[in-house]
TIBA-934916 format. One line per 2 residues: their letters; for each residue x, y, z of N, C-alpha, C. Coordinates in nm, 3 decimals, m for minus. Atoms other than C-alpha are relative to their C-alpha. Example, Ala and Ser with C-alpha at 12.3 -4.5 7.8 and 13.67 -1.06 7.14 Angstrom:
% TIBA-934916
AS> 0.089/m0.119/0.000/1.230/m0.450/0.780/0.090/0.120/0.000 ~ m0.082/m0.119/m0.006/1.367/m0.106/0.714/m0.077/0.109/0.073 .
This chain:
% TIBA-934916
XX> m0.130/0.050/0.046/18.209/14.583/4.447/0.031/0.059/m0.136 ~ m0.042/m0.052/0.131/18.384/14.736/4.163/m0.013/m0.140/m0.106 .
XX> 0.071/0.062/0.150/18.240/14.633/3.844/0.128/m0.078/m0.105 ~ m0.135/0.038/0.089/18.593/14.599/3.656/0.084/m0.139/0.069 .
XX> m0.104/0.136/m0.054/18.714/14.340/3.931/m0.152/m0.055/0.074 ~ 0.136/0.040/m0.075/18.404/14.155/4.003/0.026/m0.138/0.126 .
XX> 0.019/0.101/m0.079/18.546/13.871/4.201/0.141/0.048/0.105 ~ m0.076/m0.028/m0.130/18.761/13.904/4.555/0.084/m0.094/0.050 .
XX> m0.076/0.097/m0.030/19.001/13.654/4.686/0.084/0.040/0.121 ~ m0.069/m0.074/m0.102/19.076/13.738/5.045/0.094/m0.132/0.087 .
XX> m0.066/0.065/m0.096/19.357/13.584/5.262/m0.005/0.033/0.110 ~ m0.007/m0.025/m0.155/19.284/13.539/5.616/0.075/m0.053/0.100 .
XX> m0.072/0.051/m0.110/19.528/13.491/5.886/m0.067/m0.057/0.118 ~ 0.123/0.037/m0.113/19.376/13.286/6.164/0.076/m0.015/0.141 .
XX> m0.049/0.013/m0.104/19.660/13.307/6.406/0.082/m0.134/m0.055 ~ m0.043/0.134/m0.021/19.874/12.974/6.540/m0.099/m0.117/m0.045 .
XX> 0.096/0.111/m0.035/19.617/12.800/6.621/m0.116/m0.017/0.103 ~ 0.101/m0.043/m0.091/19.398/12.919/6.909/m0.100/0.090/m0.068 .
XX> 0.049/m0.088/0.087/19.075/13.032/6.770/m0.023/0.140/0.078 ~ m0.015/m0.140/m0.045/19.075/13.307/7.007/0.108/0.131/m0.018 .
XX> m0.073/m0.110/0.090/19.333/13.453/6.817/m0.051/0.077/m0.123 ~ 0.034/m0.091/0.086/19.156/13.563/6.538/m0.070/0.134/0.015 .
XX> 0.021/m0.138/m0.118/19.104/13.957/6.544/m0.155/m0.049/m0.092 ~ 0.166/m0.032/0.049/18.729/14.072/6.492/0.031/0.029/m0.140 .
XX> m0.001/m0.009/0.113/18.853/14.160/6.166/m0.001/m0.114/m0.136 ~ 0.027/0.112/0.066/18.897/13.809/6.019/m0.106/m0.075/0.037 .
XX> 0.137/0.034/m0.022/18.585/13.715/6.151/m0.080/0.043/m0.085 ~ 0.108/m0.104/0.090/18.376/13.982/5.993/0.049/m0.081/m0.164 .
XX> m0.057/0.047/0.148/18.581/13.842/5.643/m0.046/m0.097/0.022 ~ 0.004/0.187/0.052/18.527/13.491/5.688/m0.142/0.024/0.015 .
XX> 0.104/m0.043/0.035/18.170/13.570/5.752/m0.096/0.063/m0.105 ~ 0.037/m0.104/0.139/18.080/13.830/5.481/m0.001/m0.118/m0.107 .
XX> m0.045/0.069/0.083/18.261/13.590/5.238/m0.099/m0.086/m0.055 ~ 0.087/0.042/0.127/18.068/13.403/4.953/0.011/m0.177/0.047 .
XX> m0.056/0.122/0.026/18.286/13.081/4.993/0.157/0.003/0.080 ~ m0.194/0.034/m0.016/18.598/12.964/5.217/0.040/m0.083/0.014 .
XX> m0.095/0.143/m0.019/18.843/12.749/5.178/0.144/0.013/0.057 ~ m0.111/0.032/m0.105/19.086/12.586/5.377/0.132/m0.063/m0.031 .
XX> m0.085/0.060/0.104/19.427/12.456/5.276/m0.014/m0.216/0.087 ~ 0.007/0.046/m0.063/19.461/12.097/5.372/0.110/m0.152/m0.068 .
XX> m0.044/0.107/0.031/19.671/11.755/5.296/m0.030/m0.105/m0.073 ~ 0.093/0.073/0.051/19.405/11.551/5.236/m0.172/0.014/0.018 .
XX> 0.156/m0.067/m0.022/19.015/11.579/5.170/m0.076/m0.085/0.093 ~ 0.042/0.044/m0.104/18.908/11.403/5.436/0.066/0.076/0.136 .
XX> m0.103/m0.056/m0.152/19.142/11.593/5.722/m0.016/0.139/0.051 ~ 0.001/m0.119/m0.039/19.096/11.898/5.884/0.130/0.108/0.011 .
XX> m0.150/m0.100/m0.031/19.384/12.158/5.892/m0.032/0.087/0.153 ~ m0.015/m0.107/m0.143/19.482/12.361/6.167/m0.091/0.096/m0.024 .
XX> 0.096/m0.124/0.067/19.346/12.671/5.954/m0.138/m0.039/0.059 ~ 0.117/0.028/0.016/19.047/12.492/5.886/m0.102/0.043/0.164 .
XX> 0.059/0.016/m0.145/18.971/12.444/6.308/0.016/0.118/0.040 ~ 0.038/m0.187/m0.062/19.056/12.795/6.404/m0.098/0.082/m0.085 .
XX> 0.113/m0.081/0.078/18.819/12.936/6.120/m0.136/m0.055/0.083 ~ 0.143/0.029/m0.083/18.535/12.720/6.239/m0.009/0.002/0.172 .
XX> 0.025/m0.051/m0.197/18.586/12.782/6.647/0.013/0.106/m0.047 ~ m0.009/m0.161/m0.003/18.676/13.132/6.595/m0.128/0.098/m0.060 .
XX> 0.106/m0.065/0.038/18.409/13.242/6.336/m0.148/m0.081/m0.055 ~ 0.100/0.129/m0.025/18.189/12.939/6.332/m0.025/0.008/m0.184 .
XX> 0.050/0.047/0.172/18.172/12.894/5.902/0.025/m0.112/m0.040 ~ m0.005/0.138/0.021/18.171/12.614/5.752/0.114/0.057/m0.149 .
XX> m0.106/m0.027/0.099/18.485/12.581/5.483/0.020/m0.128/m0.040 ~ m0.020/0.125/0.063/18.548/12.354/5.182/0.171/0.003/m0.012 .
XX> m0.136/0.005/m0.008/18.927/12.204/5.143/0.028/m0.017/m0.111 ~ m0.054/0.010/0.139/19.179/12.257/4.907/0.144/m0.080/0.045 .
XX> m0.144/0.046/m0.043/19.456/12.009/4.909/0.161/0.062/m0.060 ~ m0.153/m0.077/0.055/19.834/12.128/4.874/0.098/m0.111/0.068 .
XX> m0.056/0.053/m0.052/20.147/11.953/4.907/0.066/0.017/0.087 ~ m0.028/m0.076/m0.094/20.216/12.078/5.236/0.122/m0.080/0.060 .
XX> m0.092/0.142/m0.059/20.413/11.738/5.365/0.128/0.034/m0.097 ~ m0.109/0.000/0.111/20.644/11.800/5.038/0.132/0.099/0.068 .
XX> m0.100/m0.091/m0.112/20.988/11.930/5.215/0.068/m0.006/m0.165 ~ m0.105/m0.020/0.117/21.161/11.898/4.851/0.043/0.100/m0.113 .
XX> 0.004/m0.156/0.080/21.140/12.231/4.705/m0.093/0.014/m0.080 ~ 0.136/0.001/0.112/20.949/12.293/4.408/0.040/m0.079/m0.079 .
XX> 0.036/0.127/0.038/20.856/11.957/4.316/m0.137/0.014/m0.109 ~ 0.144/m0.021/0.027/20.587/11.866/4.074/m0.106/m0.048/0.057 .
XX> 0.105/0.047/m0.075/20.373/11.733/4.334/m0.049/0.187/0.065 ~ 0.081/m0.163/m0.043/20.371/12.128/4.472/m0.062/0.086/m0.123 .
XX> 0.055/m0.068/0.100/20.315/12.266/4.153/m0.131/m0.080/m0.073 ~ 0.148/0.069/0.007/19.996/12.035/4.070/m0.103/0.037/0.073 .
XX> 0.135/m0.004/m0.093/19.813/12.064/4.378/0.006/0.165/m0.001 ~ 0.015/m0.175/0.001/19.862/12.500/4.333/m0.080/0.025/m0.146 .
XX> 0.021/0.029/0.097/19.742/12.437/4.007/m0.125/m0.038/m0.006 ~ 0.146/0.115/m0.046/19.466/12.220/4.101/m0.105/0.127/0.082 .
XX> 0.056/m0.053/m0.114/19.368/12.414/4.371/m0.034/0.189/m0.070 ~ 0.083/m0.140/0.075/19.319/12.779/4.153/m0.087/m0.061/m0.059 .
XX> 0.141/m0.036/0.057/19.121/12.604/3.927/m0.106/m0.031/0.085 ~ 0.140/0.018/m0.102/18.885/12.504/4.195/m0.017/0.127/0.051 .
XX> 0.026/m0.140/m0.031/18.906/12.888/4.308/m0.090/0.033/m0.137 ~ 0.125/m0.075/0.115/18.804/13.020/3.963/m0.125/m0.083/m0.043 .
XX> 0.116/0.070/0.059/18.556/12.754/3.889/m0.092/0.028/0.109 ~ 0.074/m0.028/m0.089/18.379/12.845/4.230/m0.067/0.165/m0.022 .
XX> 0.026/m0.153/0.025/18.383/13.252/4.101/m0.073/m0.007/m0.120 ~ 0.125/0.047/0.129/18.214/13.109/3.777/m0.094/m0.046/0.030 .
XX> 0.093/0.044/m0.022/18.002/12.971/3.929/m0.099/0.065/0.136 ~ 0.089/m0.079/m0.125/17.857/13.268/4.132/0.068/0.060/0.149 .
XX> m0.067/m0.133/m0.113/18.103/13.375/4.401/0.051/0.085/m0.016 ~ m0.084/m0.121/0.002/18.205/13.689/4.416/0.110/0.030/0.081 .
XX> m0.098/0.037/m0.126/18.381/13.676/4.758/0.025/m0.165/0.048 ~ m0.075/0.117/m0.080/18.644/13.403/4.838/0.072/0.014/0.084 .
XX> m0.117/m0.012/m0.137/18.829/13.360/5.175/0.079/m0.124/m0.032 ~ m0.133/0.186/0.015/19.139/13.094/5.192/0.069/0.080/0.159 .
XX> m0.046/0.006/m0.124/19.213/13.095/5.593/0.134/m0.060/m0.018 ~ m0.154/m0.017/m0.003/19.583/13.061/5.642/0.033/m0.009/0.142 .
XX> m0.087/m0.047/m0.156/19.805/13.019/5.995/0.066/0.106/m0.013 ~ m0.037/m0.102/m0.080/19.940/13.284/6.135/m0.055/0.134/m0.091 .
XX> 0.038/m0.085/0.037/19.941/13.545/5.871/0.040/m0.053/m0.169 ~ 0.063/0.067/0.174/19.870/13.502/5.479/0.108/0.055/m0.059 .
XX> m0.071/m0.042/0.067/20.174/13.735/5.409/0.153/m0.056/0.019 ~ m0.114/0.009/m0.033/20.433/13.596/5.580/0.026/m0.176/0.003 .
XX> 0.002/0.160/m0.039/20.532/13.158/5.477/m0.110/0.016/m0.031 ~ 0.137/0.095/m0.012/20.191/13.093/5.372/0.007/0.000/m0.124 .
XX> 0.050/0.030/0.082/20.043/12.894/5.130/m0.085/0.087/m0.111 ~ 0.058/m0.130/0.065/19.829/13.193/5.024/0.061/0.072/m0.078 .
XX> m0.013/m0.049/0.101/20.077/13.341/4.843/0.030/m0.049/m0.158 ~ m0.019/0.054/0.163/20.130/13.094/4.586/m0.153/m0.024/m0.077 .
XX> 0.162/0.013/0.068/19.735/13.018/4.552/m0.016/0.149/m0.048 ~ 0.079/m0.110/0.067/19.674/13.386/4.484/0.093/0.050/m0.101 .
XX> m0.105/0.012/0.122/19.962/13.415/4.243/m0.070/m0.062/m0.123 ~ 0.073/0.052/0.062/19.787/13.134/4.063/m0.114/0.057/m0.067 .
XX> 0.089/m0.085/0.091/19.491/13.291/4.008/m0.070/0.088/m0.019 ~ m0.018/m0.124/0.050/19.602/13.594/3.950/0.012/0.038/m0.165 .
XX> m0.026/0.026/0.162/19.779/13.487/3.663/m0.107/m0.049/m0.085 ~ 0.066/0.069/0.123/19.503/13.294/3.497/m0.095/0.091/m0.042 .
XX> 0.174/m0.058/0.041/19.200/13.546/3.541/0.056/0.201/0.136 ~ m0.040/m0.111/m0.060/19.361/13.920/3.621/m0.137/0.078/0.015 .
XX> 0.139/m0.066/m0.056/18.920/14.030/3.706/0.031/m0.005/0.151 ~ 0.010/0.075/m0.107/19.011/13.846/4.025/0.133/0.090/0.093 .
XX> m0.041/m0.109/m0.109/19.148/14.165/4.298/0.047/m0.102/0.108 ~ m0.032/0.036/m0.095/19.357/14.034/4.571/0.034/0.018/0.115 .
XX> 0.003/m0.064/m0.117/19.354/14.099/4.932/0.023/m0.094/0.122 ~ m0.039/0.087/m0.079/19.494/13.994/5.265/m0.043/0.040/0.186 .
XX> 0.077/m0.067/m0.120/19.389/14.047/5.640/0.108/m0.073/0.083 ~ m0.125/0.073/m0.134/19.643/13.989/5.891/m0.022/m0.057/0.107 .
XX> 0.040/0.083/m0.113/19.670/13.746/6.151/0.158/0.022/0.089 ~ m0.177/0.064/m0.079/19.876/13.661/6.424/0.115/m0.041/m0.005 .
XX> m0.091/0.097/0.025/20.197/13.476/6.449/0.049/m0.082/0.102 ~ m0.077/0.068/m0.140/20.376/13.213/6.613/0.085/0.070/0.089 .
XX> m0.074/m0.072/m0.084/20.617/13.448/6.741/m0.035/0.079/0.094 ~ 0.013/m0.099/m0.093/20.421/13.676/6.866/m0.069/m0.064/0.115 .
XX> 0.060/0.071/m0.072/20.219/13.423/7.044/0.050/m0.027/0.082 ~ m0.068/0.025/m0.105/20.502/13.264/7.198/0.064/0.059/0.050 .
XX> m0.051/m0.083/m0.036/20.661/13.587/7.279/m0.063/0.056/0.079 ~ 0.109/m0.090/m0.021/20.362/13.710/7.428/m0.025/m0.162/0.137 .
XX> 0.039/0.161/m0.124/20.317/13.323/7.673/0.116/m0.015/0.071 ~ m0.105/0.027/m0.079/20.681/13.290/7.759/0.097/0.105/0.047 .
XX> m0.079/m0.069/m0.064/20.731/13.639/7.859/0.139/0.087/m0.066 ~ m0.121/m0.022/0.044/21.017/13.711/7.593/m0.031/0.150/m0.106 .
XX> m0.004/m0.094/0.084/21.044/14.064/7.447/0.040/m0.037/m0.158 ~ m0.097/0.045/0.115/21.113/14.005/7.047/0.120/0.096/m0.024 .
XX> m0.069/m0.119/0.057/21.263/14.366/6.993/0.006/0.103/0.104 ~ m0.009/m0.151/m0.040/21.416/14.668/7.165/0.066/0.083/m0.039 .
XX> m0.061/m0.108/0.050/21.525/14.990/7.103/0.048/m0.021/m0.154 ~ m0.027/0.032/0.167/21.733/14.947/6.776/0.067/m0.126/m0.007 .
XX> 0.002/0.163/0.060/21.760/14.564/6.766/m0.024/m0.054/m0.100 ~ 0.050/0.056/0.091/21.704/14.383/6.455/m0.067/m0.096/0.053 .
XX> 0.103/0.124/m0.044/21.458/14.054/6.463/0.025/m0.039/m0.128 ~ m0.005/0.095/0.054/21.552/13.808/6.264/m0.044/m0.124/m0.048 .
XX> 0.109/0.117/m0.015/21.287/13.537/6.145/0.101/m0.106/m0.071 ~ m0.111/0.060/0.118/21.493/13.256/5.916/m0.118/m0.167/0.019 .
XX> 0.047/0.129/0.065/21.236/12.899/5.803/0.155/m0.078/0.028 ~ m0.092/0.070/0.008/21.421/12.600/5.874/m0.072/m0.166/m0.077 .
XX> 0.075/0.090/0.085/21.296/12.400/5.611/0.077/m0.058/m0.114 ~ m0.089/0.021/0.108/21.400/12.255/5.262/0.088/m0.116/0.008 .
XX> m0.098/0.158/0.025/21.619/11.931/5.126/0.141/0.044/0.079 ~ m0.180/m0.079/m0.015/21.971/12.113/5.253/m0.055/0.027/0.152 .
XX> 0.012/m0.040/m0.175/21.941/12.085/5.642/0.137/0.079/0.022 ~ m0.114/m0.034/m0.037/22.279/12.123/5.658/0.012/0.207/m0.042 .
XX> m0.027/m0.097/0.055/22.298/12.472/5.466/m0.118/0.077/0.075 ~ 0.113/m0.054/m0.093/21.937/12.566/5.691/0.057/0.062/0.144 .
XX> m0.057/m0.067/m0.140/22.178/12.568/6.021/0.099/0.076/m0.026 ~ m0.104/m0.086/0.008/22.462/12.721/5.850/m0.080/0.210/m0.036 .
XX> 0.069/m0.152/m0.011/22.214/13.003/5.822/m0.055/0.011/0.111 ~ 0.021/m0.025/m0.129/22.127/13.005/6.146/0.083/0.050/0.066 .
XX> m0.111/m0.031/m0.086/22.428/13.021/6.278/0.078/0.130/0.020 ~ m0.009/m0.158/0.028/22.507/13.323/6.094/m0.096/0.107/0.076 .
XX> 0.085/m0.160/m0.080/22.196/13.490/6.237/0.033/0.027/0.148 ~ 0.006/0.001/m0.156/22.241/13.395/6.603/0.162/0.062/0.008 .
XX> m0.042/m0.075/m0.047/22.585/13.510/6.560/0.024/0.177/0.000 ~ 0.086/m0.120/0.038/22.432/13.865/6.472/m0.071/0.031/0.132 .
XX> 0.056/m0.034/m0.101/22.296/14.077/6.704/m0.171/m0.024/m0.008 ~ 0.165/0.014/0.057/21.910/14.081/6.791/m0.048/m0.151/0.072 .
XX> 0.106/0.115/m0.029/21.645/13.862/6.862/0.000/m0.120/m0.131 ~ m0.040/0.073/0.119/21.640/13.524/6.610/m0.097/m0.132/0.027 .
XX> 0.120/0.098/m0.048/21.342/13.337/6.576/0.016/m0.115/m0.153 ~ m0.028/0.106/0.092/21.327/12.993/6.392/m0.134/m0.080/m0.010 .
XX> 0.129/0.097/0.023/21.022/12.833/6.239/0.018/m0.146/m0.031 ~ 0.019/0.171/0.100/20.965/12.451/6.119/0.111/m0.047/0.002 .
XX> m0.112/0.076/0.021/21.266/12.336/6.249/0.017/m0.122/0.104 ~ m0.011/0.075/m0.094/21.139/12.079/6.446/0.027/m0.152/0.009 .
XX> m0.065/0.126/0.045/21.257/11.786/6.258/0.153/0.049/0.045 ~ m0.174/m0.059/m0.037/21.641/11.971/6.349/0.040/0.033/0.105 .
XX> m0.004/m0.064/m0.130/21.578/12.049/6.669/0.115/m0.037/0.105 ~ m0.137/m0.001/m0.052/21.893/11.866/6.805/0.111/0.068/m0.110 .
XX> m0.039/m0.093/0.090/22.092/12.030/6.500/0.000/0.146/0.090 ~ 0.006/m0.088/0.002/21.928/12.334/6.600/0.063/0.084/0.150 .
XX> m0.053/m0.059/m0.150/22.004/12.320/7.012/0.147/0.023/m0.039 ~ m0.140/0.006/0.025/22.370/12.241/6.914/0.069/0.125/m0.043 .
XX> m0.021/m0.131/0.075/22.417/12.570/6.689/m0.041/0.072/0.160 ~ m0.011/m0.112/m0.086/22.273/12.760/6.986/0.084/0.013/0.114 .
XX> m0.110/m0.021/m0.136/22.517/12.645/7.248/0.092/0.050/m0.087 ~ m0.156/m0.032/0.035/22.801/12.698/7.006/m0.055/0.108/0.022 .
XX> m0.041/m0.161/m0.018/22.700/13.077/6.969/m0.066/0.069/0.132 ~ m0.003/m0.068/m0.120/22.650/13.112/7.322/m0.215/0.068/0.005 .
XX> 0.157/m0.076/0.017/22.213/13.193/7.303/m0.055/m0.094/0.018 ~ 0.129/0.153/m0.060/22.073/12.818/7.438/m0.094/0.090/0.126 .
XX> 0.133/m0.047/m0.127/21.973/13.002/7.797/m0.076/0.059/0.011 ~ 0.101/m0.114/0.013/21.773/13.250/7.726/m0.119/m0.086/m0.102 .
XX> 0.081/m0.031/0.160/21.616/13.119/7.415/m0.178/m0.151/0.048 ~ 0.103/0.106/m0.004/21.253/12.915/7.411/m0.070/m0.059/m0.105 .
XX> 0.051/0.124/0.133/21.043/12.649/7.217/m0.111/m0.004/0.031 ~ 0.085/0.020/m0.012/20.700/12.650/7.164/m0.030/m0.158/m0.136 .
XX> 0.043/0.116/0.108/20.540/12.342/6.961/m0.197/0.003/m0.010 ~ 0.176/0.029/0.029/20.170/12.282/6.807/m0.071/0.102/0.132 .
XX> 0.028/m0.084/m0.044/20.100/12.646/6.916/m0.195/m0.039/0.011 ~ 0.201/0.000/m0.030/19.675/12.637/7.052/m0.031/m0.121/m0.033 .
XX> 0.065/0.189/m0.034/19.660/12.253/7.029/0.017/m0.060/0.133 ~ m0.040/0.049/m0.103/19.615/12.022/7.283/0.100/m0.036/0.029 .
XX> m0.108/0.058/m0.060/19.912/11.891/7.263/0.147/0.093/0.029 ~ m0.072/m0.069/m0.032/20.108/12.213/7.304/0.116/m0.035/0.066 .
XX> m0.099/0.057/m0.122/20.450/12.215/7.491/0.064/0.157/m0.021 ~ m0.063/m0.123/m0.030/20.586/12.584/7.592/0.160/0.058/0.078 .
XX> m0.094/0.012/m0.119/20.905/12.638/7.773/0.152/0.050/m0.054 ~ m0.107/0.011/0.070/21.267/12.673/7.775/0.082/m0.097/m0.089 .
XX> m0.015/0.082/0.157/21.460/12.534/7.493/0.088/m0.146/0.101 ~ m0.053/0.150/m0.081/21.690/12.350/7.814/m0.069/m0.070/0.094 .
XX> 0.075/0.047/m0.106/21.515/12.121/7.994/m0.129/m0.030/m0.083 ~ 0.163/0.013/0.035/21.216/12.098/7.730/m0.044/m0.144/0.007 .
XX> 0.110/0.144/0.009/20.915/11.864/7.763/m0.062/0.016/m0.042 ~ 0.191/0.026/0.049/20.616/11.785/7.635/m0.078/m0.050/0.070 .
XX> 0.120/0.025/m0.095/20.263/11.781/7.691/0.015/m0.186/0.019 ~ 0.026/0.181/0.010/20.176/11.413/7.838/m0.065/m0.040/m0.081 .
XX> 0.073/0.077/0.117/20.087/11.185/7.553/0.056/0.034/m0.086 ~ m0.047/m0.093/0.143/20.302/11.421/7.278/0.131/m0.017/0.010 .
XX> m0.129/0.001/m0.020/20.661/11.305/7.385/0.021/m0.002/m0.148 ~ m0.056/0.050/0.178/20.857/11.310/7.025/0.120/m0.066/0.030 .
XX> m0.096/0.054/m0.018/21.125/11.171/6.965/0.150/0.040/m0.002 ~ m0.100/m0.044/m0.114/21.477/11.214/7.102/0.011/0.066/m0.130 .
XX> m0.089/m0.058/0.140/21.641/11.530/6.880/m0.124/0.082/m0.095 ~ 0.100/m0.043/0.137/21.291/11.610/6.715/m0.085/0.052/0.092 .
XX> 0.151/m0.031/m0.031/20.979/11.792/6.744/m0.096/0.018/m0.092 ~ 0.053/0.011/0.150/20.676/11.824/6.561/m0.005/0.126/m0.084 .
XX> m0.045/m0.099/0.121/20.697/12.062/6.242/m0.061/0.092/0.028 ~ 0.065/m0.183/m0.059/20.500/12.374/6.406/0.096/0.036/0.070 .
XX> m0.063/m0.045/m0.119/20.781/12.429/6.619/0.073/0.172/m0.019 ~ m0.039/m0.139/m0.042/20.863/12.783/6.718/0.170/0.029/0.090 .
XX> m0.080/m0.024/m0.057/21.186/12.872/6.867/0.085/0.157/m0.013 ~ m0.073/m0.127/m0.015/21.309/13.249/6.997/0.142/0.008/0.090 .
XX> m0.126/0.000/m0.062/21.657/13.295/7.098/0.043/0.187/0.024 ~ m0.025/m0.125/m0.032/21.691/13.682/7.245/0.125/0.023/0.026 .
XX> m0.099/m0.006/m0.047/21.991/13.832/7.286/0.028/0.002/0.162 ~ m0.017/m0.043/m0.156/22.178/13.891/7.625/m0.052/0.121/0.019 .
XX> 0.035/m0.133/m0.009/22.039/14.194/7.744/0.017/0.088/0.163 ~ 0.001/m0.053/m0.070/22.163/14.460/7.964/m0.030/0.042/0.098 .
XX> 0.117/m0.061/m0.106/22.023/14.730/8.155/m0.099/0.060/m0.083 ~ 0.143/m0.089/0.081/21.693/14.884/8.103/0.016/0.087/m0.131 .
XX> m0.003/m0.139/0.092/21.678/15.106/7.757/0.104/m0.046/m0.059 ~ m0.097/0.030/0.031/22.040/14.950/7.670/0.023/m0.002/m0.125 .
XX> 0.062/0.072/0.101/21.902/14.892/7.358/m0.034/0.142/m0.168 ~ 0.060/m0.110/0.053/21.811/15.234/7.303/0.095/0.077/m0.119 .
């Protein structure tokens, strides 16, 4: 390891949630690794992360809590626990690790928690080199189960978070994308999810489009967006789903190559 940056801080993508998503490459990392940690709510609870690291590469990982539940922007309850949670990174590299992993869903670069922890402490202790290993995603997961191309020829793909205090201003950006050409995928909008059907009938993209929920858990539910159910035992409630929810809305699409 280079002498000038003696300590490592790797982000590993672990996928959705199936640990058979993680590639051989975040294995070998979470393995190698000195010390990993997991993000988590509370220190007693397991995270999603946490369960695909240990099925996938069987390590054992300590938790770092974050305010993950916090939908209110940047609150000081998020800026504490990011805060909190570097110095428990650098106090673990003082105390003899050289290599740290912080497992992450889907992928560490894209929405994750990972980038504000390694921001953190980046800033406090610039010895500390930062690095990321890509994982899966929900999209591609559920693009890849329900059959739905994301992209062809010269299509755009459109991802857009439906998150944040301002629901209202979350669908008015939706609405914009779906009426845009392209594929138009929507994360964490499963508290909006009647909101969100509504927007897709207006711009004409409900039939085609699908909903995955609590991607590689048991309580999964896959399908089209009309007509959806859930697994037995996981009904939610009318209008809602739970906050992993995935939803791809493809355009209409032609003939073969159309695209091209």
């Amino acid at each position: 390891m280079d002498p000038v940056t003696p300590w490592r801080l790797t982000g590993v993508g672990v996928g959705p949630g199936d640990p058979e998503l993680l590639t051989l490459k975040a294995v070998r990392v979470l393995r190698e690794a000195d010390l990993v940690f997991a993000p988590t709510t509370a220190p007693d609870k397991p995270s999603r992360a946490e369960r695909a690291a240990t099925g996938g590469a069987g390590v054992q990982v300590r938790r770092l809590v974050f305010a993950l539940d916090d939908t209110g922007g940047l609150t000081e309850a998020r800026t504490a626990a990011w805060d909190e949670a570097g110095r428990s990174v650098l106090k673990a590299f003082r105390g003899g690790a050289r290599h740290i992993a912080f497992v992450t869903l889907g992928d560490p670069n894209l929405y994750s928690t990972f980038t504000y922890l390694a921001h953190t402490v980046a800033a406090s202790e610039p010895r500390v080199s930062v690095h990321t290993v890509p994982g899966i995603t929900a999209m591609q997961d559920l693009a890849a189960r329900a059959g739905v191309p994301l992209a062809q020829g010269r299509e755009p793909l459109t991802l857009l978070p439906v998150t944040g205090p301002d629901a209202q201003s979350a669908v008015a950006a939706v609405e914009a994308a779906l009426d845009g050409p392209g594929t138009v995928v929507l994360y964490k909008g499963g508290r909006h999810l009647e909101a969100l059907t509504a927007a897709l009938h207006r711009c004409g993209r409900a039939e085609d489009a699908v909903v995955g929920t609590d991607l590689g858990l048991p309580g999964e539910a896959i399908g089209p967006l009309t007509g959806r159910a859930a697994a037995p035992g996981h009904e939610p409630a009318a209008g809602r789903a739970p906050y992993f929810t995935t939803l791809i809305a493809p355009p209409s699409r032609g003939r073969r190559g159309g695209a091209l």
